[in-house]
Steps between C-alpha positions, in 0.01 A plus 500: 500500500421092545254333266402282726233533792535527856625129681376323786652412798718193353317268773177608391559431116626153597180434693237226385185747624209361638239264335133638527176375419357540113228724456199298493424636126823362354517179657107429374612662098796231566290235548189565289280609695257778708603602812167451623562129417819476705613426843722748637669334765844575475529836704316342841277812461117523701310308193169718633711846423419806659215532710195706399560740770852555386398560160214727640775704713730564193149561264444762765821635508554534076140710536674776689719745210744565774629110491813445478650903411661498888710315600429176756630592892833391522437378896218263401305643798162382381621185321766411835130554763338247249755247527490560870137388481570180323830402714394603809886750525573840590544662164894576603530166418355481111671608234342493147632451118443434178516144537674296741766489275576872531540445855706173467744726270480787763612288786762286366665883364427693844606185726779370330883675409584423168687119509235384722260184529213399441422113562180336386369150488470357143260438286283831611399850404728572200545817563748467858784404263438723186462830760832387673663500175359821412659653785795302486459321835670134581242219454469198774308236379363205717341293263167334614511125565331267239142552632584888509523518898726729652839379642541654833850418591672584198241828484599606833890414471476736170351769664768499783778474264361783319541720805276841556495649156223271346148443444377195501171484274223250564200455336183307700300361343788457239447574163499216316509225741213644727602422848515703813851592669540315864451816774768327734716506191414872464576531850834348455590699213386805721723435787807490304457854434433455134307736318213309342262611228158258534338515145107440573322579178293186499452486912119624435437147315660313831318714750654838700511219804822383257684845491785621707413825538419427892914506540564844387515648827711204635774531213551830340717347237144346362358623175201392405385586159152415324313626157172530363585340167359174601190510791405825349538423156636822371831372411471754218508804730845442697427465903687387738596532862791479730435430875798621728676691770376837543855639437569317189169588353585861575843464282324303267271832414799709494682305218124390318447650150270767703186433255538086435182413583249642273169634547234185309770293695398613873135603388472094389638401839355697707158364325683153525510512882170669542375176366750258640226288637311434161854436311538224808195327315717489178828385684251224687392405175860460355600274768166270453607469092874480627388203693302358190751536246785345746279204491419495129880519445577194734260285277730539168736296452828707459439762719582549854358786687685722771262594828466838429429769792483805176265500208704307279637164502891374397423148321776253426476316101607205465787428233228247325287806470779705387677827637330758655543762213363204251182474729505880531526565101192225460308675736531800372432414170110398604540829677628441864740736569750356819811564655811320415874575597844432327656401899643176497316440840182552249540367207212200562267797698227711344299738731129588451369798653119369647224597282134644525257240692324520117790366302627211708305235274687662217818515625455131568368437129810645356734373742400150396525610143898588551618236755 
């Protein structure tokens, strides 16, 4: 009999993992201070939170002593009509999970044979690399050029070279730069037969006008796939979506975990789309205080601003202002929680998800205080 416990997959134990967010509670005991005194802008999450409705839906829902003892319907019939609603697609198109990260992980395993790629467009999502190690897939990376645009040629030249057994994962707007990926680039990507995964969790901030979902019929090889985590603002109850061809969404639901999406979950979006139109007054508000605090950065010295199209903006530090995790640590420590990254493309970046409206003039207080 061994002493010694059961061993990982020797890729897996060699693997980094990925880097989330801190809880907001640790990173305010870290610096001192009350959450209610801190900016939490490191997670691009809806700074409103959940709308009343939603929280009226779920209230609702807890009052009933059969909630939650059965087990959610593994064909998402109710939740798949709601998101028909809201995208205006036959529901043999929408497939649900628990996150769009479940469904990111579910089609890079039922797509691709094991050796295959994935290519992605660096710096982006962090997640497209740490789910292709995961599942041991080969990694094609076409770094972004200095101002984080993509590089068509050499992004279309990798995707032929990497013949049929790929994805090629996209993310508009991108997460962190914030821009929008070019539709006749899309197109060209398209026409080469690639399959292409369009990441468009923050495409509510740039307006539905700026999503690709109008191509699914045209390419089948199109997957679109969207969350609630940020325009919703329950990040904390794992939603997302997958747009796609009828008969890949059918094998998707064959391979699902049959219950991943559970019951608060669909309850909070169902409510969430109910009152899509009221949540647009939050997402109009985020782009007005986007807007404000793009300006208010382009006044201090040090700081250069990205045009954002999400709710968050990429800013570039200047060395005389120090790196970006030295201006991340000082803001944190008067209780402004950003983003930094360890990339080399980022070192001299921070990104700040957009605030409440109500705590702009703060945010521009204490980012005086730490520039």
């Amino acid at each position: 009999m061994s002493d010694q416990p059961p061993q990982v997959r020797p890729h897996l134990a060699q693997l980094p993992g990925y880097a989330p967010v801190v809880p907001l509670a640790e990173r305010a005991r870290q610096a001192g201070l009350q959450p209610e005194d801190c900016l939490k802008l490191d997670a691009n999450e809806n700074p409103y939170g959940m709308h009343p409705r939603v929280r009226e839906a779920l209230a609702q829902a807890l009052s009933d002593p059969g909630f939650g003892s059965i087990y959610p319907d593994p064909n998402q019939a109710e939740l798949r009509q709601a998101l028909s609603r809201y995208t205006g697609l036959d529901p043999s198109r929408i497939l649900a999970g628990a996150g769009a990260d479940e469904l990111l992980d579910l089609s890079f395993r039922a797509i691709l044979p094991p050796g295959g790629t994935v290519v992605t467009c660096t710096p982006s999502f962090g997640m497209y690399p740490f789910l292709a190690d995961i599942n041991e897939l080969n990694l094609i990376d076409i770094p972004r050029d200095t101002r984080f645009a993509l590089r068509p040629d050499k992004l279309l030249e990798a995707v032929e070279q990497a013949g049929r057994d790929n994805i090629v994962v996209l993310t508009s707007p991108n997460n962190p730069s914030g821009d929008l990926v070019r539709r006749d680039l899309l197109r060209r990507i398209l026409d080469l037969g690639a399959t292409v995964i369009l990441d468009e969790a923050y495409v509510e901030f740039a307006g539905m006008d700026a999503s690709a979902q109008n191509l699914l019929a045209e390419f089948p090889r199109l997957i679109v796939m969207r969350t609630f985590s940020k325009w919703a603002g329950i990040a904390g109850l794992r939603l997302g979506y997958a747009l796609a061809n009828p008969d890949l969404v059918t094998d998707l639901i064959k391979i699902k975990q049959p219950y991943n999406v559970n019951q608060a979950a669909e309850i909070a979006a169902i409510a969430a789309i109910d009152s899509a139109a009221e949540i647009g007054t939050q997402i109009d508000a985020i782009r007005e205080t986007r807007d404000q605090l793009f300006n208010a950065l382009l006044e201090l010295e040090g700081l250069t601003p990205l045009p954002s199209q999400a709710n968050f903006i990429l800013i570039r530090v200047d060395p005389n202002v120090g790196t970006g995790r030295e201006l991340h640590d000082r803001l944190a420590s008067v209780g402004v929680f950003t983003r930094t990254y360890s990339g080399p493309l980022l070192t001299n970046y921070l990104r700040i998800s957009v605030p409440r409206a109500d705590q702009i003039d703060t945010l521009k207080m204490r980012l005086l205080e730490a520039v």
